[in-house]
C-alpha positions in Angstrom: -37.0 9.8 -67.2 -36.8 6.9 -64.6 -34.0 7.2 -62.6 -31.8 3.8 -62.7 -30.3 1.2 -59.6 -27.9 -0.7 -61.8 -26.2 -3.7 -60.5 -23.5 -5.7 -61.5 -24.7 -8.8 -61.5 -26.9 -10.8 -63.8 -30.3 -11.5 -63.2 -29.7 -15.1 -64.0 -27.5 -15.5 -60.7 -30.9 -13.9 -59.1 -33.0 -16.6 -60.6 -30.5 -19.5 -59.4 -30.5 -18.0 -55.6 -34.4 -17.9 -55.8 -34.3 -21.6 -56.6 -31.9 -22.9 -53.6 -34.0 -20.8 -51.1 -37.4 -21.9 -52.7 -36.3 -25.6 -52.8 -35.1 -25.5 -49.3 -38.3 -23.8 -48.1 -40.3 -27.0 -49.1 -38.2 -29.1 -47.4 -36.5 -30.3 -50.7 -32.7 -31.0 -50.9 -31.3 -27.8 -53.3 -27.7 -28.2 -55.0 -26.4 -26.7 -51.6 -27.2 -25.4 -48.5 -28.8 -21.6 -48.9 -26.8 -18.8 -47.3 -28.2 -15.6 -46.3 -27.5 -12.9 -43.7 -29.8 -10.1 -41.8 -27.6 -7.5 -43.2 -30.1 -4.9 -41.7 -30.0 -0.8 -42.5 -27.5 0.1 -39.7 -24.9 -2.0 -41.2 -24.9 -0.7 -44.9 -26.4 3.0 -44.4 -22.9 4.2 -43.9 -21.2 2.1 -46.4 -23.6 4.1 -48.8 -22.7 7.3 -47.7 -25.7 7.8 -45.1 -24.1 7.4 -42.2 -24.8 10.5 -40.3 -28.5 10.2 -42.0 -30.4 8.2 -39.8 -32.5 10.7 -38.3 -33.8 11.8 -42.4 -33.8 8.2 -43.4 -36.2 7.8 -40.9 -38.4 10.7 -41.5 -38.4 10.6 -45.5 -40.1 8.1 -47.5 -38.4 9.0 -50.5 -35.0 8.9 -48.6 -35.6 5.4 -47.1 -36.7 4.0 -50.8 -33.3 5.3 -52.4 -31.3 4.2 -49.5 -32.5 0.6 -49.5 -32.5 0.3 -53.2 -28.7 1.3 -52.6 -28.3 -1.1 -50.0 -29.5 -4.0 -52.2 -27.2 -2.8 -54.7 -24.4 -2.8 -52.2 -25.4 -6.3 -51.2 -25.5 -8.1 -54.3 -22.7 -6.6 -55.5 -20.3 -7.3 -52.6 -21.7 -10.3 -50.6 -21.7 -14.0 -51.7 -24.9 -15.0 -50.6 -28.3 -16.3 -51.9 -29.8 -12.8 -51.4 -32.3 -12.6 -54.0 -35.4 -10.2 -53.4 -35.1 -6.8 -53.7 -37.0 -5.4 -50.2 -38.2 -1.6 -49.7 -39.7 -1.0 -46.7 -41.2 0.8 -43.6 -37.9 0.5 -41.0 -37.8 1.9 -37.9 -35.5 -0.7 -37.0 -37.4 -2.0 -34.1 -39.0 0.7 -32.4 -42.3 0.4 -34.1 -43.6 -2.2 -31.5 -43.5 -0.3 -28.5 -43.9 3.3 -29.6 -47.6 3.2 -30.7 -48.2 2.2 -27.4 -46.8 6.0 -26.3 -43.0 4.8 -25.8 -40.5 7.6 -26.5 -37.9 6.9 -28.9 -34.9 8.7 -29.5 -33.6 9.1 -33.1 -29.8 9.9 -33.3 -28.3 11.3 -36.6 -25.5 8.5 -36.6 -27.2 5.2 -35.2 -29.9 3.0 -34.6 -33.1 4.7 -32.8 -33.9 3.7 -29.3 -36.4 3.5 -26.4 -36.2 6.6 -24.0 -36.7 6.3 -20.1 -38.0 6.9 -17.6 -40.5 3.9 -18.8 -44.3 4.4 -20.7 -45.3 1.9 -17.7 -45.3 2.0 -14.1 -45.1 -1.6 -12.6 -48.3 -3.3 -10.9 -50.2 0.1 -11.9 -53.8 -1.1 -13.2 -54.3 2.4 -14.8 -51.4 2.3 -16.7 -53.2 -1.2 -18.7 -56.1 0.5 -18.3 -54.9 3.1 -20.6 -53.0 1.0 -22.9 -55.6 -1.4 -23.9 -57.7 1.9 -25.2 -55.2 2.5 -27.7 -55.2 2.2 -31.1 -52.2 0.8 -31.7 -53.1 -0.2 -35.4 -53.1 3.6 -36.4 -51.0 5.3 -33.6 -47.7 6.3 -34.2 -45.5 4.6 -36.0 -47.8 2.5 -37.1 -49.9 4.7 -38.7 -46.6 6.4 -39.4 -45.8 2.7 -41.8 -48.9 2.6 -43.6 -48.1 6.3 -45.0 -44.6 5.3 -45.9 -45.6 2.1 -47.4 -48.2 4.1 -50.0 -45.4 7.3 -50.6 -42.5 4.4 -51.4 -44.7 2.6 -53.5 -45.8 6.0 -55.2 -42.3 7.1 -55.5 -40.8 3.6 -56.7 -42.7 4.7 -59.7 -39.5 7.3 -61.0 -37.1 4.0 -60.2 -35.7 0.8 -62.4 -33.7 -1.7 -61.5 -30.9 -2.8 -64.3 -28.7 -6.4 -63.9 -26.0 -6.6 -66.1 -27.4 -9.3 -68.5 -30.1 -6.2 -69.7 -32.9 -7.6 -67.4 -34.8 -4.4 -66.0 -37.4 -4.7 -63.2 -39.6 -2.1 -61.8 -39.0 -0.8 -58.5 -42.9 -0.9 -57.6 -42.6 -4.4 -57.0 -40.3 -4.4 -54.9 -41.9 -2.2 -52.0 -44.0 -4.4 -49.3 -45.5 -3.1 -46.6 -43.9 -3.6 -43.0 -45.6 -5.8 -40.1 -44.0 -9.1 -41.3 -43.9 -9.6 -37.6 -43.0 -8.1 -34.5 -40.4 -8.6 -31.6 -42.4 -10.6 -29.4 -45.2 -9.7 -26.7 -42.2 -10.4 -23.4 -39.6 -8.3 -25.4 -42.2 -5.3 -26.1 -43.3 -5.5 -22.3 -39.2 -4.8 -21.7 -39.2 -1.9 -24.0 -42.4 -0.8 -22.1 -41.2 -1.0 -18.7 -37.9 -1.7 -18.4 -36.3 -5.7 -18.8 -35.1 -5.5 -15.2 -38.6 -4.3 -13.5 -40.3 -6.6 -15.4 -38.5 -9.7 -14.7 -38.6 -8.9 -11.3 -42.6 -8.3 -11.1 -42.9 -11.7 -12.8 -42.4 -12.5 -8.7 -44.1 -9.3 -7.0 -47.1 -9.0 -9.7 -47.7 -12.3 -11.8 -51.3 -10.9 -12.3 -49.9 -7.7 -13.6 -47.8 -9.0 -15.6 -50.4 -11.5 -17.4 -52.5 -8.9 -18.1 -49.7 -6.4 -20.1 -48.6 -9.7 -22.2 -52.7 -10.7 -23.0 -53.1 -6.7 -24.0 -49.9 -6.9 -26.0 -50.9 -10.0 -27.6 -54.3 -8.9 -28.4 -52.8 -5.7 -30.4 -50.0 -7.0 -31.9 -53.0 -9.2 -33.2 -54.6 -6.6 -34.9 -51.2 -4.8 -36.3 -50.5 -7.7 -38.2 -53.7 -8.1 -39.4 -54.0 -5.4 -40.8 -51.0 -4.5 -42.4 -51.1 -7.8 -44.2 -54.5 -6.2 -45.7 -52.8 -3.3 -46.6 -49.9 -5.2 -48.4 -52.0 -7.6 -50.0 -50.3 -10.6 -48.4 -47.0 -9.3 -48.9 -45.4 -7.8 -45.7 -42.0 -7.7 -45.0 -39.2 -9.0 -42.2 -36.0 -8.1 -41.1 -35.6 -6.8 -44.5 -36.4 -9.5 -46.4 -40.0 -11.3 -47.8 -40.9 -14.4 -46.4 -43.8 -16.1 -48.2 -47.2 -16.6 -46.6 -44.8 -16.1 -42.7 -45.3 -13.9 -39.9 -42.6 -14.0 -37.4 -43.7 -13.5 -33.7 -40.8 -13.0 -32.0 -39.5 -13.4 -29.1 -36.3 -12.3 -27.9 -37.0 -12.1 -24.1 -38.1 -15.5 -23.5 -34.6 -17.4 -23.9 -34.5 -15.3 -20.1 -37.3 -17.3 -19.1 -37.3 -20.5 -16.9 -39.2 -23.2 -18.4 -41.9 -22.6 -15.7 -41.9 -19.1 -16.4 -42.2 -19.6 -19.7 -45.0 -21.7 -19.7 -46.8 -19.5 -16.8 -46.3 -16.2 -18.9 -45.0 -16.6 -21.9 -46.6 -19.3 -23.8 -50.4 -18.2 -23.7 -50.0 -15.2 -25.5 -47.8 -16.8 -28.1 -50.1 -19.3 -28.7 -53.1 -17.3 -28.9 -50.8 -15.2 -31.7 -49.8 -18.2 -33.2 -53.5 -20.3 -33.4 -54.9 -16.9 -35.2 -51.8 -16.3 -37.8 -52.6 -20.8 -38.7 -56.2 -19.8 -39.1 -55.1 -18.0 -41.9 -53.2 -20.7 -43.3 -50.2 -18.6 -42.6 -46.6 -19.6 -41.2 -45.5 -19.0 -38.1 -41.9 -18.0 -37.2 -40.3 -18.1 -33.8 -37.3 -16.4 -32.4 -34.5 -16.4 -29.6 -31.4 -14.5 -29.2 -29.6 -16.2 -27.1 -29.6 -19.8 -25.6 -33.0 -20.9 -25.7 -32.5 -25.2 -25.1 -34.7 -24.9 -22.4 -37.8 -23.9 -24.6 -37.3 -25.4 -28.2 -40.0 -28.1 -26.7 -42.5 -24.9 -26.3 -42.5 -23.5 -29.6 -42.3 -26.8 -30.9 -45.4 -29.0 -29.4 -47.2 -26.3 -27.7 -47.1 -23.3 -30.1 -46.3 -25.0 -33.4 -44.0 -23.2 -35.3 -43.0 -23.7 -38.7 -40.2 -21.9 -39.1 -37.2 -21.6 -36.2 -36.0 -17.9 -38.0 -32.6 -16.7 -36.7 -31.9 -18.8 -34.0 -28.5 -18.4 -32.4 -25.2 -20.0 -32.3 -25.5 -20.7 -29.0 -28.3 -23.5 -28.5 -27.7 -26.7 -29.1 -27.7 -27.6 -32.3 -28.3 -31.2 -31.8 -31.5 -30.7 -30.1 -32.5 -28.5 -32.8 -32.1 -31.5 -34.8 -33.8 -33.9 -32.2 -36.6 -31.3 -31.9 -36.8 -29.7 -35.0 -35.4 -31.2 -37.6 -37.2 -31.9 -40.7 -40.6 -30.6 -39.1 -39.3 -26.8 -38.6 -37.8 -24.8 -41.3 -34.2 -24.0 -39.8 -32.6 -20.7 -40.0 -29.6 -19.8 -38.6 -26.6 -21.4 -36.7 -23.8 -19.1 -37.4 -21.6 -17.0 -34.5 -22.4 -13.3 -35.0 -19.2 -12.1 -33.2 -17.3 -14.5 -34.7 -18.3 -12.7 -38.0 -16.9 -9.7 -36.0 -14.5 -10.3 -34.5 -13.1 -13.6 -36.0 -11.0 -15.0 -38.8 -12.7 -16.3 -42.5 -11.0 -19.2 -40.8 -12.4 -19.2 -37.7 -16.0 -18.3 -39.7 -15.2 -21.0 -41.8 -15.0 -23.7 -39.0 -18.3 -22.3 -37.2 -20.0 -22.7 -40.7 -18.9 -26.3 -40.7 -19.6 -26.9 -37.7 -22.9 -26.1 -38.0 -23.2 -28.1 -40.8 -22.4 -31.1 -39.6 -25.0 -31.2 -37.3 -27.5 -29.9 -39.2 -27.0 -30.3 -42.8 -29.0 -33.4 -42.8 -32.1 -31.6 -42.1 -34.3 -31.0 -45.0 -35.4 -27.1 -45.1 -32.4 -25.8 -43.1 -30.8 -22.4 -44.6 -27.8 -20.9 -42.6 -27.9 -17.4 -41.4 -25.5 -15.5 -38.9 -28.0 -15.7 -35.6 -29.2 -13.1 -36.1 -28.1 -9.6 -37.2 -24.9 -8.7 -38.6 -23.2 -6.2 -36.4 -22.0 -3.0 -38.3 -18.3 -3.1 -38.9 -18.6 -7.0 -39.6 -15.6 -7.2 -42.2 -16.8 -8.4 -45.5 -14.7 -10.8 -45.8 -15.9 -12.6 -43.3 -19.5 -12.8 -44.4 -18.1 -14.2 -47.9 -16.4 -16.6 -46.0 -19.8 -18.2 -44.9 -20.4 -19.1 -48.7 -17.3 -19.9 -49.3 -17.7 -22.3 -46.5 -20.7 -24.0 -47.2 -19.5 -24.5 -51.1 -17.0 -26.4 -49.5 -18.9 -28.4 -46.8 -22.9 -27.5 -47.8 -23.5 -29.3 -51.0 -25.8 -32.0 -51.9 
């Protein structure tokens, strides 16, 4: 007897969702502006009842299936949004870049895992690239650790069904992809590796050093995606959700970057990621936390993104539009602390705000930018809908 995931909603409203987001995607004006939200595990475990689970839901494939297929429940019965794909995957919620490499990671009961110290790498020490560039970082750790949860949740999606509330029933095997959708970006894993702080600083005292770890990091961060989009046939996940024929590459760190250290550092190994993931006819996806104006032009006409994923509130939206617009699938725009912290009102204004700038933008989708913080009310992530039914249609 297959165990059921019912949800309250028909599958009908899934089927309208997946046509807004589709229609956007190909740059195609949709009856309104999508809406959807990184609503990632550390916001909803506990609203399940998992929140002193981390540690197991971490550890157990069969935990980390039921918990997701409850957190999809719990989002599509509870937020407005064009969420429409069901998404089980392998989440170590942002470790898995930097430990294969040997990084340390601590896993609390109660929250998020994180990077221990001291630091896997000693600044300007050529042994310590030495010995990272030997590793196999397609099969170490918790990369290896991913494949084996990908194949036990797909094995173990077998005793699951999802039922909608119109009678449509859908098997749970299809909605398990394998992880390696993308990564956090070859800057932001050198941080985790040694330290944000040392390494901006030996962007001055060791340039050479530093060009080396981000050409290594580059290079295997090459073959992890590679691969695991063999292993998933084509269908890896991000940031729990699916993205067709798109790997994101990140990368957080950069928006700390002059524009001359971006383009001395930064900017080869992206592009190198970027030219191999087109080869494939793939999409590319670029990301900043955080204001990133001075580099739009970067991953624009040097790396050639396709997809601007999660970009945040605070760049200027207007040269988004002067840059991006129309060329660059546009995903994001909305204050994450204002989802916090604020009113619906005060969400509601961000929301038009943002819309008035860039509504006009064929392929533009608005996201909070990016990751909703745990304790967000939900009131204020309905408000975003809400919002753009107001302000967002066509």
């Amino acid at each position: 007897m297959k165990k059921k995931i019912f949800i309250n909603l028909p599958y009908e409203e899934i089927v309208q969702r997946e046509k807004r987001w589709q229609t956007a995607w190909r740059f195609e004006w949709p009856d309104r502006i999508p809406v959807l939200h990184y609503i990632g595990a550390r916001y909803w475990l506990p609203l399940i009842g998992f929140g002193k689970r981390f540690r197991e839901y971490l550890s157990d494939p069969g935990v980390m299936l039921e918990a997701q297929l409850l957190g999809a429940k719990w989002i599509m019965e509870n937020v407005r949004s064009d969420f429409c794909r069901i998404v089980c995957y392998p989440d170590f919620m942002w470790v898995e870049d930097a430990e294969p490499f040997g990084a340390k990671v601590i896993y609390p009961d109660d929250d998020s895992p994180w990077i221990d110290r001291p630091y896997l790498l000693e600044v300007g020490k050529e042994t310590d690239l030495d010995r990272l560039s030997d590793i196999d970082y397609v099969h170490s750790g918790l990369h290896g650790r991913m494949t084996f949860f990908y194949q036990e949740m797909k094995k173990r999606a077998e005793d699951y069904e999802i039922c909608f509330s119109d009678g449509k029933v859908i098997s749970a095997t299809d909605c398990v992809y394998m992880g390696g959708g993308g990564i956090i970006g070859p800057t932001t894993i050198a941080g985790d590796l040694c330290g944000v702080d040392n390494l901006l600083l030996a962007l001055f005292d060791h340039p050479d050093w530093v060009k080396r770890l981000l050409s290594i990091i580059a290079d295997k961060a090459i073959e992890w995606l590679n691969c695991a989009w063999k292993i998933g046939n084509g269908k890896v996940a991000f940031c729990s959700y699916f993205y067709e024929k798109s790997i994101c590459i990140g990368d957080d760190a950069t928006a700390q970057l002059s524009p001359k250290q971006f383009e001395e550092f930064a900017l080869q190994p992206l592009k190198k990621m970027a030219d191999q993931l087109h080869s494939k006819g793939l999409k590319v996806m670029g990301h900043n936390c955080g204001k990133a104006d001075h580099i739009l032009k970067y991953w624009v006409e040097e790396i050639g993104i396709d997809v601007y994923f999660g970009f945040s509130y605070l760049t200027n939206k207007h040269l988004i539009k002067e840059l991006m617009g129309g060329k660059v699938l546009l995903i994001g725009g909305v204050d994450p602390v204002k989802l916090l912290r604020g009113t619906p009102e005060d969400v509601e204004e961000d929301v038009r705000e943002a819309l008035r700038v860039l509504k006009g933008c064929p392929g533009y989708i608005i996201m909070d930018g990016h990751n909703v913080a745990p304790g967000t009310p939900l009131e204020n992530l309905n408000a975003v809908t809400r919002a753009v039914e107001k302000y967002g249609g066509f």
